[in-house]
C-alpha positions in Angstrom: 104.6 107.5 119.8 104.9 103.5 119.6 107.0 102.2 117.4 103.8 99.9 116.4 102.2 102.9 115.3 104.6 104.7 112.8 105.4 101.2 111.5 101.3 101.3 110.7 101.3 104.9 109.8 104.3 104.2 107.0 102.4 101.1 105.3 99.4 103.3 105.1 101.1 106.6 103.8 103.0 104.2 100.7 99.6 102.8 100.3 100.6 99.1 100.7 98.9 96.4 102.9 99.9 94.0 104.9 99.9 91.5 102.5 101.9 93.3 100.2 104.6 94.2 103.0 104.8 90.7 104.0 105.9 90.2 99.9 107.9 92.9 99.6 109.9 92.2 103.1 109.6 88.1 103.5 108.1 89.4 106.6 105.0 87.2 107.7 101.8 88.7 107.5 100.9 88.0 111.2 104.6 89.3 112.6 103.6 92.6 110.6 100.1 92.9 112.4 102.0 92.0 116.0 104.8 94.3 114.9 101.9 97.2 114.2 100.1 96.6 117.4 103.1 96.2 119.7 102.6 92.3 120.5 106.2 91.4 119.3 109.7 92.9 120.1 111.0 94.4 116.8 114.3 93.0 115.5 116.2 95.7 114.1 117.0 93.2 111.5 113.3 93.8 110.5 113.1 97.4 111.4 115.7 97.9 108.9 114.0 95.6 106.1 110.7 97.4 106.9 111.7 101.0 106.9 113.8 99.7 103.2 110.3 98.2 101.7 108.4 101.8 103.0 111.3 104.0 101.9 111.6 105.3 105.2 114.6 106.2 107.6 115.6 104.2 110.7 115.1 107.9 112.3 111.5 108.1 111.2 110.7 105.1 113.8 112.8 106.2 116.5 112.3 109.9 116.4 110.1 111.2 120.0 108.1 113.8 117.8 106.5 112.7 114.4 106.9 115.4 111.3 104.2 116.6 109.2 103.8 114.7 106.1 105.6 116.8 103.1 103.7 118.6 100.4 103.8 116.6 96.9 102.6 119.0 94.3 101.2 117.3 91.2 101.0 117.9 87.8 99.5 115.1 85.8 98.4 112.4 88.4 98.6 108.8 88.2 96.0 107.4 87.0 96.0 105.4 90.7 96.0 106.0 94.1 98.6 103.5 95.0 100.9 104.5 92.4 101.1 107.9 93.7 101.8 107.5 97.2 104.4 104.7 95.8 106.2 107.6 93.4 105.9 110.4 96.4 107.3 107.7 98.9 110.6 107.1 96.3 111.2 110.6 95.4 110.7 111.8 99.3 113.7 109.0 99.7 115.9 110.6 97.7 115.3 113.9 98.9 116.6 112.8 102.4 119.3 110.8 101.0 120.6 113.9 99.3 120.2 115.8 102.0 122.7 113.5 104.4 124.5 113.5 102.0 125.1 117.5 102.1 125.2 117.4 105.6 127.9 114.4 105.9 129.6 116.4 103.5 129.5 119.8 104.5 128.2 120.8 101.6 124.0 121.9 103.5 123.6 125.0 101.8 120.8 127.1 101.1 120.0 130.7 98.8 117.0 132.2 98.7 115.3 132.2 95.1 113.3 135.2 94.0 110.0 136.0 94.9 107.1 138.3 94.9 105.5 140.2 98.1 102.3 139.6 96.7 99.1 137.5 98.1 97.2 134.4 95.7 94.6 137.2 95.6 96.7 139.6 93.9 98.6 137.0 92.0 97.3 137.5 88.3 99.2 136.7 85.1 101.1 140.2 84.7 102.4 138.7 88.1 103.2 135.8 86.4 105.1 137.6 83.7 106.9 139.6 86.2 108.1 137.0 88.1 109.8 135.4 84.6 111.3 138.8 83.9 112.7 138.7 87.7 114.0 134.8 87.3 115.3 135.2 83.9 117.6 138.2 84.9 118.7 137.2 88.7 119.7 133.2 87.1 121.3 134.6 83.8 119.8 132.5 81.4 121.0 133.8 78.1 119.2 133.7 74.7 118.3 129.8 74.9 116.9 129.7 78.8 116.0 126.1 78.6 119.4 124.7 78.0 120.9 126.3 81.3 117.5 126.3 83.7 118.4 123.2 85.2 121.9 123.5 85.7 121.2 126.7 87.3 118.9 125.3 89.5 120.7 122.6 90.7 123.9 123.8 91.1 123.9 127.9 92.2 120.0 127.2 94.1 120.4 123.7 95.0 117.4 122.4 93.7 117.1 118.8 94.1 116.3 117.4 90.6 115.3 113.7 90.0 114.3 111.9 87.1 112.3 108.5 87.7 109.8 106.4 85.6 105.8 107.1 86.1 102.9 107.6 84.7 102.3 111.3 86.0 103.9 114.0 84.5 105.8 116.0 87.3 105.9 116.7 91.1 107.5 119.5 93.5 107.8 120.2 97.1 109.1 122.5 99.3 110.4 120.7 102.3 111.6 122.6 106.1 113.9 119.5 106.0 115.7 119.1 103.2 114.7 122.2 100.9 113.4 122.6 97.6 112.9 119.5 95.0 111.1 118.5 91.6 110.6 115.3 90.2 110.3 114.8 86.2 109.1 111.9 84.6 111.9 110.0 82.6 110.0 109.1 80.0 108.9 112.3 78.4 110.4 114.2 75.7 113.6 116.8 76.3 111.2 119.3 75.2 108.3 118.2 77.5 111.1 118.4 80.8 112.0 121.5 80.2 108.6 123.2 80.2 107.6 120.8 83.3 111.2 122.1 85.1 110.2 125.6 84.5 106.3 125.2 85.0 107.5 123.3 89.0 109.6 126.0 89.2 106.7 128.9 89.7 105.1 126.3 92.3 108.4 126.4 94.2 108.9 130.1 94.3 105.3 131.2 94.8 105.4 128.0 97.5 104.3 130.5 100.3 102.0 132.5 98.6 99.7 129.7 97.5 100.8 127.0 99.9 99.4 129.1 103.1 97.4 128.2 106.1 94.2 129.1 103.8 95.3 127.4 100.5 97.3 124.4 102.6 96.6 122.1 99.4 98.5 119.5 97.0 96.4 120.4 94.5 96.9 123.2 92.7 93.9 125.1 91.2 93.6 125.2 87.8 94.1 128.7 87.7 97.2 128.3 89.5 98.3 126.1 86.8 97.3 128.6 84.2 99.4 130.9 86.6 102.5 128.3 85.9 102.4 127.9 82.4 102.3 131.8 81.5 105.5 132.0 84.2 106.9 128.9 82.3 106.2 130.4 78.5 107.7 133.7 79.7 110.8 131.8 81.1 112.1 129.7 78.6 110.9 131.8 75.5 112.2 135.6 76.1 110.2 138.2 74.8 112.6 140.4 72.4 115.0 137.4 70.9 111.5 135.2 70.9 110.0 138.0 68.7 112.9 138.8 66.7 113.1 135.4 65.7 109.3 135.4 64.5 109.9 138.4 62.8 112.5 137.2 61.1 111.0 134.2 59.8 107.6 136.7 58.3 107.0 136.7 54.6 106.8 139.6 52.5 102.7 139.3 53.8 104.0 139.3 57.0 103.0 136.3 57.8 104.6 133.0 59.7 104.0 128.9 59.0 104.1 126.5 61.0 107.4 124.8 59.7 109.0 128.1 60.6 107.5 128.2 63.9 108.3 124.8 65.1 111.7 125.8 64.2 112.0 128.2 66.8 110.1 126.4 69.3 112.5 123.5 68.6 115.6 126.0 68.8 114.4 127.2 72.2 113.8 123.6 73.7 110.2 123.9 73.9 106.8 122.6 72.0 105.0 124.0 69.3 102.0 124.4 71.2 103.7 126.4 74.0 105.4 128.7 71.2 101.9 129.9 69.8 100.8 130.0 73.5 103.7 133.2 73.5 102.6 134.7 70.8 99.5 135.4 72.5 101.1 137.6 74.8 103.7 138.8 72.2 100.8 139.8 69.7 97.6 140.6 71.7 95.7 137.2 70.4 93.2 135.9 71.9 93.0 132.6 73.6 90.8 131.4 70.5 92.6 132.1 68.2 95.9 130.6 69.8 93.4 127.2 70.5 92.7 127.2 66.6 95.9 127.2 65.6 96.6 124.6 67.8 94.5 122.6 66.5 95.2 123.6 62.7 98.8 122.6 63.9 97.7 119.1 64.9 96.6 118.7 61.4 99.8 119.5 59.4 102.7 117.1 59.1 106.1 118.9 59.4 108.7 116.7 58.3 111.5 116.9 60.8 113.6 114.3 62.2 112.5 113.4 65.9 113.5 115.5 68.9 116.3 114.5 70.5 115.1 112.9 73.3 117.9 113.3 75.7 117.7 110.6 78.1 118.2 111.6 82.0 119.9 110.3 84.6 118.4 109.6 87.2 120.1 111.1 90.4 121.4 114.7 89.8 125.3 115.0 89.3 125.7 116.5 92.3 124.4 113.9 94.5 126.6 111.3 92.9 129.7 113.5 93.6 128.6 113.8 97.6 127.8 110.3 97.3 131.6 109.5 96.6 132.7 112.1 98.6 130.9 110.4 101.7 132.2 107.0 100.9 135.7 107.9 99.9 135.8 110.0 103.7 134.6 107.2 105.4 131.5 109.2 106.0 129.6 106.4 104.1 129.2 102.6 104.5 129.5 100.6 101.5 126.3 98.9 101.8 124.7 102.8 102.3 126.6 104.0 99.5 125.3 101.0 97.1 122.1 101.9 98.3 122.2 105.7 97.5 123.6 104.8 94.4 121.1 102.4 93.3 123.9 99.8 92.5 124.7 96.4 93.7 127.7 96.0 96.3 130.2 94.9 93.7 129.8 97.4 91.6 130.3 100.0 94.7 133.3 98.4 95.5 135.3 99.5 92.1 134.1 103.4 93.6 136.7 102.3 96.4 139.6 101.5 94.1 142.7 103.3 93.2 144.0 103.4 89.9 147.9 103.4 90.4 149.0 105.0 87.3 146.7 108.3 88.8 147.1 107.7 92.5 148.8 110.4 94.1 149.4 112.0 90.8 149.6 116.2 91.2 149.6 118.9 88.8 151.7 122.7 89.4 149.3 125.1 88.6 150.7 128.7 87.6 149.2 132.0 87.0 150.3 133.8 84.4 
């Protein structure tokens, strides 16, 4: 395929015109449409500015066989079309960054995650449960799943984990090139991230089952999100030390409030609302009921101090360790690593200094 044409086919698929381009890249407008239909040699020196404005790899343009598009699963769109394919253009980006950097690194590794041998037909909500049951006990979670989940996930399953700023709530993929990856919106609560992790999570393990030839969509059903929040309320709120802690807090009518409630749900990282969603499943409620008591909930003012918000970072830990890794083995330009990085190339340059009082400086280490 021309060059001409993936240049057109990346404007299109980041949902920008030509005008905008020829903004974003001090590009004209009428070099972009010769560049698109293959009137004008292409400068790299404008290859490499257009493929920076589209968030696209050299490779893409160059490559003799074009890949599929990747999968972005939403939850909570943007309210706009343009925005979307902006976000999913950014956090495919850094997906691929990553993943050179793994493989400039040696680090390109890969575990399989647990799964069920089931189809979507069969996939019901004691599925759902089951699948929890299976993830809490294969990633050792402990009592308080929600404040290990994503450590787990990145660092023994190599889940690629990015925090940016938008107005959707969440995205995952699945991706043949680099792997498994979720994408949380930086702006939501600690609480909020935690359920969104775990809810992306059931989209990337049940990937296969619902992602098929026959169910080939980015839009999950809302059953299938149903699906994902009853894996998600399973996960991070674990049935016996979940229900101890209810029982606990009982009168002597054996009855709970909803100070004492959103205690626990605040103990376990996790909202209100998806704590009485639990006890439906703990107590044999029924979905009315739970939806009353949300709504009596919404009512009463608990007077707590503010969740602790926990602000992210944006680029996984990880990532930022290959990143100097690359650049310190020479496996990484400057200018790629400021990129990467999100950085100017001054501040790159102190990655590249020694500190003398440290350099060569060893330790003996002996075992008792």
């Amino acid at each position: 395929m021309e060059i001409g044409k993936r240049l057109k086919i990346a404007r299109e698929s980041i949902g920008y015109t030509q005008e905008k381009t020829s903004q974003l890249s001090g590009i004209g407008v009428s070099s972009i449409s010769d560049f698109e239909n293959d009137k004008r040699p292409l400068k790299f020196s404008h290859l490499s500015k257009l493929a920076e404005v589209y968030k696209r790899t050299i490779e893409f343009f160059l490559m003799d066989k074009l890949l599929p598009e990747e999968i972005m699963l939403w939850c909570a769109q943007p309210s706009t079309n343009d925005e979307k394919k902006e976000k999913e253009a950014e956090f495919e980006q850094l997906c691929q960054q990553y993943r050179r950097l793994e493989i400039l690194t040696g680090q390109a590794k890969q575990v399989r995650l647990p799964w069920l041998d089931v189809s979507a037909e069969q996939f019901k909500y004691r599925q759902s449960n089951l699948l929890a049951e299976k993830v809490q006990k294969e990633f050792q979670l402990g009592d308080i799943p929600s404040l290990s989940l994503k450590q787990i996930m990145e660092e023994n399953y190599y889940v690629k984990i990015f925090h940016l700023e938008f107005s959707g709530s969440a995205i995952s993929t699945v991706s043949p090139e680099f792997g498994p990856a979720v994408l949380l919106n930086a702006q939501n609560k600690l609480w909020r991230r935690n359920f969104d992790l775990a809810h992306e999570l059931f989209h990337i393990l049940t990937w296969k089952i619902f992602r098929d030839a026959n169910l080939h969509s980015c839009c999950p059903s809302e059953y299938e999100e149903r699906l994902a929040n009853v894996f998600a309320s399973k996960l991070l709120l674990p049935t016996d030390i979940v229900k101890d802690k209810i029982e606990s807090a009982k009168d002597e009518k054996g009855q709970v409030g909803f100070e004492a409630l959103n205690e626990i749900a605040r103990e376990f990282g996790v909202s209100l609302e998806a704590l009485l969603w639990r006890i439906l499943y703990l107590y044999n409620k029924s979905p009315e009921d739970i939806e009353k008591l949300i709504e009596q909930s919404k009512s009463i003012e608990i007077n707590r101090p503010p969740r602790r918000s926990g602000e992210p970072d944006k680029l996984p830990e990880r990532y930022c360790s290959l990143a100097i890794k690359a650049l310190k083995d020479g496996k990484l330009s400057l200018m790629q690593f400021a990129k990467y990085m999100g950085m100017s190339y001054k501040k790159a340059q102190e990655y590249l200094m020694e500190d003398e009082d440290f350099k060569d400086e060893k330790i003996s280490i002996f075992v008792a």
